[in-house]
N, C-alpha and C positions, 0 to 999 in steps of 0.2 A: 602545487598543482599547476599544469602550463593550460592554456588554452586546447591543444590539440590531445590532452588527456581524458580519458574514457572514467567517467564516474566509477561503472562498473567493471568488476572485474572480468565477467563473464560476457558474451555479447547476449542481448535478447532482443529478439521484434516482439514487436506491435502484437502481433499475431497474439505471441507467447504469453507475454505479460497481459494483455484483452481478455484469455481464455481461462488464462492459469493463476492470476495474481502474482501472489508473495510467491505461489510455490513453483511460478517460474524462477526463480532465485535461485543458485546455486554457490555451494562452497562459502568462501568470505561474505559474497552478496547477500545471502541468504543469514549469515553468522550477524551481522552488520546489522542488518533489519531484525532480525530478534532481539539483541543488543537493545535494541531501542525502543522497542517493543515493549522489554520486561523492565525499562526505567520506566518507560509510560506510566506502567501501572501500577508504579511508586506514588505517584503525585497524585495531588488532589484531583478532584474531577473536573470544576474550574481552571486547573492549570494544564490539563491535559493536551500534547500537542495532536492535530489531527496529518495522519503522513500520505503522502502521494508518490507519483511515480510519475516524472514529467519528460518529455520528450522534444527537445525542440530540433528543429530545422529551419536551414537559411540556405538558401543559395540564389546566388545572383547569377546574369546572364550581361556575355559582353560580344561586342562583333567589334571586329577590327576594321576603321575607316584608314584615310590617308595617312592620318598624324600620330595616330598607335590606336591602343584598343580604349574602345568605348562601353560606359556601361549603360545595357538599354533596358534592365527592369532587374526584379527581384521578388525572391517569395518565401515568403513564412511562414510555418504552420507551428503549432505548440497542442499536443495532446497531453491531458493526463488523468493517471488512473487515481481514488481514493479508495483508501478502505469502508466508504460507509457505503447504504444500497446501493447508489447509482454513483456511477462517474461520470464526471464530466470533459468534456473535450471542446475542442474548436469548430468539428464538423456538427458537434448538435447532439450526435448518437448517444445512449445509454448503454452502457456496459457492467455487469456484474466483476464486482473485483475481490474474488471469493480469497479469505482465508486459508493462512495453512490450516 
């Protein structure tokens, strides 16, 4: 996998996956997470993993002086969804991340 590779195969926003969970999923995406889903619930309950849906962004800002371009800030955000009641994020918010 390269750096500028997309996890998913499908694109989804914020929005979609906020509203809809897993069942914004579609195609492989959706195959992939149940995949792992129905190992889950092979294992013991102690070894059970817990799965999320994480989101990040970066992007930086640069203005060009005399001597080429300079970099004058930068910003990060990381949201993600879990399948237990509430999810968590960076802004604070609680969000429902309903089951298929």
């Amino acid at each position: 996998m390269e750096p500028t590779d997309e996890l998913f195969t499908f694109g989804h926003t914020k929005k979609s996956i906020g509203e809809n969970g897993v069942r914004a999923l579609q195609g492989v995406d959706s195959a992939r997470f149940g995949v792992l889903e129905e190992a889950n619930a092979l294992v013991p309950a102690d070894k059970k993993l817990e799965f999320f849906i994480a989101r990040l962004s970066y992007k930086y800002y640069q203005r060009l002086v005399n001597d080429g371009w300079s970099r004058i800030g930068r910003q990060q955000a990381l949201h993600w969804y879990s399948m237990a009641e509430k999810t968590t994020s960076d802004t604070g918010r609680t969000n429902r991340f309903p089951r298929s």
